[in-house]
C-alpha positions as CSV (number, residue, x, y, z in Angstrom):
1,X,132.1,130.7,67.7
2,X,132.3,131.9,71.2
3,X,128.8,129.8,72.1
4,X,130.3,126.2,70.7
5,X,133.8,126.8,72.4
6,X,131.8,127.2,76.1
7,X,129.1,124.3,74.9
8,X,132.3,122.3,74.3
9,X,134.2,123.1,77.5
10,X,130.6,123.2,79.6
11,X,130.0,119.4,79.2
12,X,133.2,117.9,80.6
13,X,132.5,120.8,82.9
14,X,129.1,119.6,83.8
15,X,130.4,115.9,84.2
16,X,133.0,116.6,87.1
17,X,130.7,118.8,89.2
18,X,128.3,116.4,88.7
19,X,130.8,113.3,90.1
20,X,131.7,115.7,92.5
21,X,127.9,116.0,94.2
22,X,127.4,112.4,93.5
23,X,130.9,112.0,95.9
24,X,129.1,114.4,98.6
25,X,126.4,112.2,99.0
26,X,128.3,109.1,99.0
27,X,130.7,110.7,101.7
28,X,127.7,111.7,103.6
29,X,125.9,108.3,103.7
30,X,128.8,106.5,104.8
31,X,129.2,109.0,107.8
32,X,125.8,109.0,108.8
33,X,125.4,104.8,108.0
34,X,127.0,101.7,106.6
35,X,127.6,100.6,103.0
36,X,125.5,97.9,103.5
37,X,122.8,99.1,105.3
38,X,121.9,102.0,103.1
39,X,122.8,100.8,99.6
40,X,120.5,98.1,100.0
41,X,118.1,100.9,100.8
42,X,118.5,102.8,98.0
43,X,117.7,99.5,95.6
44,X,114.4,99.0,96.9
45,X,113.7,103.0,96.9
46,X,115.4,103.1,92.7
47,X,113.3,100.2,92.0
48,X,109.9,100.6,93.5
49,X,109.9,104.6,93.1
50,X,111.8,104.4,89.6
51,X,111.7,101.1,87.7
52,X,108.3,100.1,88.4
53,X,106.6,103.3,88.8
54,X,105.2,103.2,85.8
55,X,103.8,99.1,86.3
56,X,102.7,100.2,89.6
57,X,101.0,102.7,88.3
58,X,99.0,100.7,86.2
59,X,98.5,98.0,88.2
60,X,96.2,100.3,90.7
61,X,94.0,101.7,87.7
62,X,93.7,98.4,86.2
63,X,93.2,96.4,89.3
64,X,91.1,99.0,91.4
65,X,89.9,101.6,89.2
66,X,89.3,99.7,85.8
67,X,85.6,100.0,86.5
68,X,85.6,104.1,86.1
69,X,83.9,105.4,83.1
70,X,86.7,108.4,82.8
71,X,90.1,108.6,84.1
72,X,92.2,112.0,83.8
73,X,95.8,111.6,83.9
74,X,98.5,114.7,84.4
75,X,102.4,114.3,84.1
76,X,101.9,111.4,82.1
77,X,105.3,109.6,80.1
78,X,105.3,108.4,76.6
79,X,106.5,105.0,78.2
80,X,103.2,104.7,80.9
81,X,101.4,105.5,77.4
82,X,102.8,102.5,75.5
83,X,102.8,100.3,78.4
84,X,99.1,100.7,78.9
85,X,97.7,100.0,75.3
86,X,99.8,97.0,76.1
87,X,98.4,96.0,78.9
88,X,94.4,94.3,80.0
89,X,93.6,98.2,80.3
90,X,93.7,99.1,76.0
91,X,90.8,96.4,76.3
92,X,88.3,98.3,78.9
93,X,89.7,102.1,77.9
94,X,89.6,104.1,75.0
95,X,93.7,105.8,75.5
96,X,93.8,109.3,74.5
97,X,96.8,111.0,74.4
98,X,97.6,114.4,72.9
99,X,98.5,114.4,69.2
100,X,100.9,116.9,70.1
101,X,102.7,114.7,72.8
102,X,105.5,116.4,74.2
103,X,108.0,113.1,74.2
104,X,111.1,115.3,75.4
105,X,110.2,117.1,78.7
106,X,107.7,113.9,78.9
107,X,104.9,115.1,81.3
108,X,101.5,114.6,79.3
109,X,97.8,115.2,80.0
110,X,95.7,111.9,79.1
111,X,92.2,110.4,79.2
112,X,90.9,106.9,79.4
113,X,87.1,106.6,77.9
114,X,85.4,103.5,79.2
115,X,84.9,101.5,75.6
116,X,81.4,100.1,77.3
117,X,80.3,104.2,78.1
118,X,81.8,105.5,74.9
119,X,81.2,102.7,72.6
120,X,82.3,104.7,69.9
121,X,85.6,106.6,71.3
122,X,86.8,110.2,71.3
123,X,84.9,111.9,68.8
124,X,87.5,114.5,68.1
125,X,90.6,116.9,70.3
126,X,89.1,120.5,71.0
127,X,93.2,121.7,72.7
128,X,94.0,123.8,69.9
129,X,90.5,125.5,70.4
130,X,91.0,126.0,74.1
131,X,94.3,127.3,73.7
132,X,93.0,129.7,70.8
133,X,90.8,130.5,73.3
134,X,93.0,132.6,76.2
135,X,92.8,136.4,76.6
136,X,94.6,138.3,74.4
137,X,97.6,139.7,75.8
138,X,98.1,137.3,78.5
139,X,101.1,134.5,78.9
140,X,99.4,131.5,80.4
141,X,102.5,129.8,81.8
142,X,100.9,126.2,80.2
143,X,103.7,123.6,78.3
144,X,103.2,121.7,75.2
145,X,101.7,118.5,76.9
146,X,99.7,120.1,79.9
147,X,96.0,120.6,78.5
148,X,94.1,117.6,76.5
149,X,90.5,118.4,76.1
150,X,88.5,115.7,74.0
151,X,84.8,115.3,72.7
152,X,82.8,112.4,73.3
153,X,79.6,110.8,73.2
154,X,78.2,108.3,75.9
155,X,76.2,105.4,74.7
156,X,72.9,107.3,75.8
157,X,74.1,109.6,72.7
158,X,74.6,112.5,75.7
159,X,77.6,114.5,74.0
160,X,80.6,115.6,76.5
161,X,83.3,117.6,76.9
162,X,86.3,115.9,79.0
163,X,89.1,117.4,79.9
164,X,92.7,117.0,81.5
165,X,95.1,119.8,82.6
166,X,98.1,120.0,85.0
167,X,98.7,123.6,86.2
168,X,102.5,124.7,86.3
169,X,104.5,124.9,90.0
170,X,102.5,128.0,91.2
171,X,99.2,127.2,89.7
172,X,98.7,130.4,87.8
173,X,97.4,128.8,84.8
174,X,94.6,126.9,86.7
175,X,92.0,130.0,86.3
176,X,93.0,131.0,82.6
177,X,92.5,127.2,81.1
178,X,89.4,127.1,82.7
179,X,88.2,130.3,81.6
180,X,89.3,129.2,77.9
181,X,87.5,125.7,78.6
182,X,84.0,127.6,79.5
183,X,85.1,130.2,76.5
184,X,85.6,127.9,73.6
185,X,81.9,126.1,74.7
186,X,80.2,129.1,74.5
187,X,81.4,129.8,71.4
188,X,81.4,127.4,69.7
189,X,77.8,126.3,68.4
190,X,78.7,123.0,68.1
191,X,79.8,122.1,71.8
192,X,77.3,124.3,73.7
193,X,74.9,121.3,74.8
194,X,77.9,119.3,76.0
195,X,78.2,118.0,79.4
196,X,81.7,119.0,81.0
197,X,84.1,116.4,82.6
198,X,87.3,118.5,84.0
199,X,90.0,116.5,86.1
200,X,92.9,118.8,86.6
201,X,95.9,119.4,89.3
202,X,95.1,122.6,89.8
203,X,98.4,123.0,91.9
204,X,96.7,125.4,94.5
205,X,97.5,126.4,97.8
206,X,95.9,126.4,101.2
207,X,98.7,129.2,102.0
208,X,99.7,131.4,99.3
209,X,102.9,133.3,98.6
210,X,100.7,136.8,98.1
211,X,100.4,137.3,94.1
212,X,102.6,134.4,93.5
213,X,101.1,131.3,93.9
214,X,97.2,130.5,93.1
215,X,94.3,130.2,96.6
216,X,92.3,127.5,96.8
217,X,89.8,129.7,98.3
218,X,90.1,131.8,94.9
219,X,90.0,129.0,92.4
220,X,86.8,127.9,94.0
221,X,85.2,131.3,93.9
222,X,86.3,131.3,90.2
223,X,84.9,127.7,88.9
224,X,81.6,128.6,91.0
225,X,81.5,132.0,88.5
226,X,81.1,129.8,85.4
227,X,78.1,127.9,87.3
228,X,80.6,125.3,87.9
229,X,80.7,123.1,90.9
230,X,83.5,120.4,91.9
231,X,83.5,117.3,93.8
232,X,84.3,118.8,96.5
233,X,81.5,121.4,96.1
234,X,81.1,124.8,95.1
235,X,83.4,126.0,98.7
236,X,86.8,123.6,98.8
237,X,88.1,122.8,102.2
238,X,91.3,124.4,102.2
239,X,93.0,121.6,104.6
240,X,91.6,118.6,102.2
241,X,94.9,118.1,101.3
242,X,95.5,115.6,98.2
243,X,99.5,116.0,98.4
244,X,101.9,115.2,100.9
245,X,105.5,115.4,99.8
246,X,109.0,117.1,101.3
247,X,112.3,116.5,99.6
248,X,115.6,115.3,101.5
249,X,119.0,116.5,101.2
250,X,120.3,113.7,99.3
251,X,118.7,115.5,95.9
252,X,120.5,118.7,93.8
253,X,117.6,121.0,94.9
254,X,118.5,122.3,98.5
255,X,116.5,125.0,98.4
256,X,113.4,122.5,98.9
257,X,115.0,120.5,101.0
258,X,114.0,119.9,105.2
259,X,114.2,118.1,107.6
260,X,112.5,114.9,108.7
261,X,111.1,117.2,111.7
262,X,110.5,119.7,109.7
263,X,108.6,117.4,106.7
264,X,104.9,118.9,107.6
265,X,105.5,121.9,108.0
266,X,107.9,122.9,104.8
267,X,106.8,120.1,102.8
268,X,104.0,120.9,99.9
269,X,100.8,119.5,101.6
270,X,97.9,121.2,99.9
271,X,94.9,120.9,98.5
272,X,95.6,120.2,95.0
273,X,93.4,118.4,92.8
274,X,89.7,118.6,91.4
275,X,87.0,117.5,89.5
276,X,84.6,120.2,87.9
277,X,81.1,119.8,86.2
278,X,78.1,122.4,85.8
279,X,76.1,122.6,88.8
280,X,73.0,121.7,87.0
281,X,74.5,118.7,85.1
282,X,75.5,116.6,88.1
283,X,75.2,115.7,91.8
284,X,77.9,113.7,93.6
285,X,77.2,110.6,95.1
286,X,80.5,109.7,96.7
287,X,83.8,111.5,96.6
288,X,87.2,110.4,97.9
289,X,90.7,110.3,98.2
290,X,93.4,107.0,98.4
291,X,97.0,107.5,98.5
292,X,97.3,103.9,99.1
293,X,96.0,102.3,95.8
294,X,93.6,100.5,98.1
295,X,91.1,103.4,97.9
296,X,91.7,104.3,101.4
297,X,93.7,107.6,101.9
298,X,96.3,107.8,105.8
299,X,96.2,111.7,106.5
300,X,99.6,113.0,107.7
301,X,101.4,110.6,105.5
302,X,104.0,111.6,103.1
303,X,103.7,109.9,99.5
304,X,105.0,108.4,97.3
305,X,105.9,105.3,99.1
306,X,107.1,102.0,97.8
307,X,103.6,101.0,97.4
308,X,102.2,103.9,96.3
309,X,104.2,105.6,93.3
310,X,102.4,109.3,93.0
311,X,103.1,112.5,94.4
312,X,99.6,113.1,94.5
313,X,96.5,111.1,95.5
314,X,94.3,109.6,93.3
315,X,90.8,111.6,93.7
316,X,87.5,109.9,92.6
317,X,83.9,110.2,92.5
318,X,80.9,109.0,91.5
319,X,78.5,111.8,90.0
320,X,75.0,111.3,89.3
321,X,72.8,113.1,86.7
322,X,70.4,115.8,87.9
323,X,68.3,115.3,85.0
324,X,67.9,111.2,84.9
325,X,68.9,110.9,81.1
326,X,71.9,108.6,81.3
327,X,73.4,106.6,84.4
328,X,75.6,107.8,87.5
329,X,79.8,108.1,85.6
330,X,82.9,107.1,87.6
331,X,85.4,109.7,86.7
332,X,88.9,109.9,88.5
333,X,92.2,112.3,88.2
334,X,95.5,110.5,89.2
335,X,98.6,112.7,89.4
């Protein structure tokens, strides 16, 4: 009885605190500026960084990356998912999406499959046997939504295993998916002759918070243990930073907020994002990074920007087969 009585007092509760932050702000832009200067402002930032994110979004992989034979999405939305089998995209991609989608927190791991590569589609989802897969005993802090891992088959009839993860905040489920990845293949008869395709935001850190947050250095040490190797190689740079982002004080979160001084140096610049393959599948051909959509990448700029709608930078690169059996694959993680 006690709960509904504070649930019903908490809302109207919730509401006026609410107004009064939103007052704050308002009182603190019309100090610091005019009306008319910086509502106009916020306009173009609400519709370029809100309204067409998702368009925008699209628009890049369709118009600059709708050659790749495997795009690996993280923090994906049910609407971006809809929008795209809409769209010129459904017509060059095979969409996979997980078939536990997780509609309400609405951040999703997906895959495009070139239909020309992988004439015949995902052959089948292998989450559940990843997930089944972690060490006993052991919370992996992962969310309904963050891991998609699919089977497919090229048109060379070379079978895959391609995968999609984003790691939580502190990346301390980067090492534990990938260890149930590499698990549920060596387990399973059936997948142990597959090629692996892994795109992932790791989340890691060039500078760690000791025990708290997951090294770079450390996750590369780990994929290289599973004869892995990354486009990056089997050593990461630790500087090859793939995000660049710092939050003002016009948001609720203070704690993460800095100054536009201070925007390097406390924002969350980091090397962040990876694409893994056995080191006796593949050899990379060309890696890079754009945080333009115009597959170029400005170091020491902060992102998103009203061009560019991600928080991190599309990574790419073209991987060619050790073995000559099948043709070089265009694979790409977008955050």
């Amino acid at each position: 009885m006690r709960c509904q009585e504070e649930e019903k007092v908490s809302l109207p509760l919730q509401t006026m605190c609410g107004a009064i932050f939103d007052a704050i702000l308002v009182h603190m832009m019309n100090t610091v500026s005019q009306p008319n200067v910086w509502q106009s402002l916020k306009k173009t930032i609400v519709e370029n960084l809100n309204k067409q994110k998702v368009p925008h979004t699209l628009d890049i992989l369709e118009k600059v990356y709708g050659t790749s034979d495997i795009i690996t999405l993280q923090e994906v939305s049910a609407s971006l998912i809809n929008q795209a089998k809409s769209r010129a995209l459904a017509e060059k991609f095979w969409i996979v999406a997980p078939s536990d989608l997780d509609a309400v927190r609405d951040q999703n791991s997906v895959i495009f499959l070139s239909k020309t590569t992988f004439p015949s589609g995902p052959g089948g989802e292998i989450t559940n046997l990843v997930e089944a897969s972690f060490e006993q005993g052991v919370n992996v802090p992962v969310a309904k939504g963050d891991i998609l891992a699919v089977t497919a088959t090229d048109r060379d009839d070379i079978p895959f295993v391609i995968a999609s993860f984003h790691g939580d905040t502190d990346g301390l489920a980067t090492k534990p998916v990938l260890s149930a990845i590499m698990k549920a293949m060596a387990t399973n008869p059936a997948l142990a002759k597959h090629k692996l395709i892994f795109g992932l935001d790791a989340n890691t850190y060039e500078n760690t918070k000791a025990g708290k947050q997951q090294d770079v250095m450390d996750w590369g040490k780990h994929y290289v243990s599973f004869g892995l190797t990354s486009c990056w190689g089997d050593v990461p740079n630790p500087k090859n930073y793939t995000t660049f982002n710092s939050r003002t004080y016009l948001q609720p979160q203070l704690n993460k907020a800095c100054k536009k001084s201070d925007k390097r140096t406390n924002g969350d610049v980091n090397p962040k994002d990876f694409i893994l393959f056995r080191q006796g599948d593949f050899k990379v051909s060309r890696t890079w990074k754009d945080n333009t959509g115009e597959q170029k990448y400005i170091e020491d700029m902060a992102f998103p920007t009203l061009k560019f709608p991600s928080d991190h930078g599309i990574l790419a690169t073209i991987i060619e087969p050790i073995v000559p059996l099948e043709k070089s694959l265009n694979a790409m993680p977008v955050g």
